[in-house]
C-alpha positions as CSV (number, residue, x, y, z in Angstrom):
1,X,27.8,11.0,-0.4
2,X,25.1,13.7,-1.5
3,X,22.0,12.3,-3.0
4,X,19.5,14.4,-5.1
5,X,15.9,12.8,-4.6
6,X,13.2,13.6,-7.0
7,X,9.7,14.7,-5.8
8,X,8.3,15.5,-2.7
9,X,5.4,13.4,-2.5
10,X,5.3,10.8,0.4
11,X,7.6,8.2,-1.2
12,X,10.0,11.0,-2.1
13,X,10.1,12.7,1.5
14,X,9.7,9.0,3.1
15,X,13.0,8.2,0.9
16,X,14.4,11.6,1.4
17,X,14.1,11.0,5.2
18,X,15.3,7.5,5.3
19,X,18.3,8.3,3.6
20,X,19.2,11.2,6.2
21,X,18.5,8.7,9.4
22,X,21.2,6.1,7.2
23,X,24.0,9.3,7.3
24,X,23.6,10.7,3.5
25,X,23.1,14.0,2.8
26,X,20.3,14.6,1.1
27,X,18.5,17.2,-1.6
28,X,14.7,17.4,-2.8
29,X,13.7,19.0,-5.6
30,X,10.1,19.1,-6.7
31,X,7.9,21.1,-8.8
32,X,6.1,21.8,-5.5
33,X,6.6,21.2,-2.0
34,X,2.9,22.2,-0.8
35,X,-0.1,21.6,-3.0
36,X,-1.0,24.9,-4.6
37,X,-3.8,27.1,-2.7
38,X,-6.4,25.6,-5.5
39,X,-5.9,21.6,-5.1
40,X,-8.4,19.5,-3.9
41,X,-7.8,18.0,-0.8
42,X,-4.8,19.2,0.3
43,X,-2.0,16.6,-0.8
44,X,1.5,17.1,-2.5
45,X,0.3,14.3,-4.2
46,X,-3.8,13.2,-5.1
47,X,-3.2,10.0,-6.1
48,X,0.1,8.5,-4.2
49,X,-1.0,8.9,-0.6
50,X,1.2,5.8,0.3
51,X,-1.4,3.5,0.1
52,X,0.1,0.3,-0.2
53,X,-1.2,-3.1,-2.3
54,X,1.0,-6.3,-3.0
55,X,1.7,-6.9,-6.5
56,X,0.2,-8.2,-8.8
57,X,-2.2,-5.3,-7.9
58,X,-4.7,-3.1,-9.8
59,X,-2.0,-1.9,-12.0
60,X,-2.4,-5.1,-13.5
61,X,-0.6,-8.5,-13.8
62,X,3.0,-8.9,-14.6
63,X,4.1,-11.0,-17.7
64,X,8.1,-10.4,-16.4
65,X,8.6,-12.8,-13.6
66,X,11.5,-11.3,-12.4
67,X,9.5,-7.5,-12.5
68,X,6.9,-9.2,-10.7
69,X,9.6,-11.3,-8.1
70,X,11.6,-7.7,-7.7
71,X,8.0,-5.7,-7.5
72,X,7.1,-8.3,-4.2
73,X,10.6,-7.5,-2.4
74,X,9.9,-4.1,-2.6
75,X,6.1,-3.8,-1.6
76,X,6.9,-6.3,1.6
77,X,10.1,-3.7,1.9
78,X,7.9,-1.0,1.9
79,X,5.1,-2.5,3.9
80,X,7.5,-3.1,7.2
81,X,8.7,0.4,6.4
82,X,5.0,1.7,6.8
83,X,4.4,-0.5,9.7
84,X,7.6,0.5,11.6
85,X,6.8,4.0,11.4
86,X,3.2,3.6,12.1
87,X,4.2,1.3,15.5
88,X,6.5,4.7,16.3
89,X,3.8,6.6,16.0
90,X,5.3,8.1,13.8
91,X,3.0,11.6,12.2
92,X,0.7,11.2,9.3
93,X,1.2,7.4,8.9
94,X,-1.7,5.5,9.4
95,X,-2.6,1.8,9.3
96,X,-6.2,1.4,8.5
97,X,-8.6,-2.3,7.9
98,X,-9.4,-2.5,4.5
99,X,-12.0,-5.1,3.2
100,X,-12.2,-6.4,-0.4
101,X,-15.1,-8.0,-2.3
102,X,-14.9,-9.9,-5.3
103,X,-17.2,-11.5,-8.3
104,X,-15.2,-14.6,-8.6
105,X,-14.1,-17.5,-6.5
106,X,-10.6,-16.3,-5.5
107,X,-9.9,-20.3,-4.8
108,X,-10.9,-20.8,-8.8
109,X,-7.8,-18.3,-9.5
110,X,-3.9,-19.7,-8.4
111,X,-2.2,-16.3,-8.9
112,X,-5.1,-15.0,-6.1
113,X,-4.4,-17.9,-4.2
114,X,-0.6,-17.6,-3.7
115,X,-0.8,-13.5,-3.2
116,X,-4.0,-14.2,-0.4
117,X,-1.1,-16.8,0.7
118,X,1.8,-14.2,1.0
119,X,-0.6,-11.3,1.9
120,X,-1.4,-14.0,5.4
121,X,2.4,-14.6,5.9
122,X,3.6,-11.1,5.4
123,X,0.9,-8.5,7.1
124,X,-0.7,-7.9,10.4
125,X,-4.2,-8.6,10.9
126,X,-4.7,-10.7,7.2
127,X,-8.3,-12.6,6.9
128,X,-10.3,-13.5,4.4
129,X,-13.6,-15.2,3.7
130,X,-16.6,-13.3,3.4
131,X,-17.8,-14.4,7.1
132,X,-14.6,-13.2,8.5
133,X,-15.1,-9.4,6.8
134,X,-17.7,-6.9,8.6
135,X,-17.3,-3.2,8.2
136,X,-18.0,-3.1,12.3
137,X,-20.1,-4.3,14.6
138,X,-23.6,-3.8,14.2
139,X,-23.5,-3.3,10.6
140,X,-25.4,-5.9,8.4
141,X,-23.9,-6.3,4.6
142,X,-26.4,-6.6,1.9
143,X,-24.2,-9.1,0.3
144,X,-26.0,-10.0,-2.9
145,X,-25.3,-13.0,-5.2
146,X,-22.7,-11.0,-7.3
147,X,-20.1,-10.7,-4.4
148,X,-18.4,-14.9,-4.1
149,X,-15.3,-13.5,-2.1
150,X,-13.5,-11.7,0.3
């Protein structure tokens, strides 16, 4: 089988690539292959780097469980993808800490709860709780009485 992909941004070339290793043949077609000698920073793609989130994320909450249920598969699908290659050592795929503060309680919030709960299960290196995040060693946060989470 031949299989036209569309777009050669990282999830494009990622699929592109995949597909090859599985024995397809393979064609990408994009409006551009190289970001054009004026974009800023470089990328194919400014705002799809491949950085990764578990849904429901800051594209907003589902109100389609099965969307949301389908939207899950494919994010953990993706993230062992991204971790497989990064584990090969594989070029251009980083895995870097991340740390997120919040206004609220996440405990006061069950849909936070569950995906803190499946965000422990599913991924390497998962904590939470304010003590637990520093951005290094040596580095005191000035955590003042807006930030309740982490």
């Amino acid at each position: 089988k031949h299989i036209l992909v569309i777009g050669a941004g990282v999830i494009g070339l990622t699929t592109a690539l995949k597909l090859c290793e599985a024995g397809f043949k393979v064609t990408v077609v994009a409006t551009e292959f190289a970001p054009p000698k004026d974009a800023v920073g470089g990328y194919t793609s400014v705002v799809a780097g491949a950085l990764w989130e578990y849904p429901p994320g800051v594209c907003g909450r589902h109100h389609d469980e099965v969307s949301l249920e389908r939207s899950k598969f494919w994010s953990l699908e993706s993230y062992n993808m991204y971790l497989d290659q990064w584990k090969e050592k594989i070029p251009g795929v980083s895995m870097l800490k991340s740390n997120f503060y919040f206004r609220f309680n996440l405990d006061d919030d069950d849909l936070e709860v569950e995906k803190m709960n499946a965000l422990r299960e599913n991924t390497l290196g998962f904590k939470r709780g304010l003590e637990e995040h520093r951005v290094c060693d040596g580095i005191e946060l000035d955590l003042d009485d807006d930030i309740k989470d982490a």
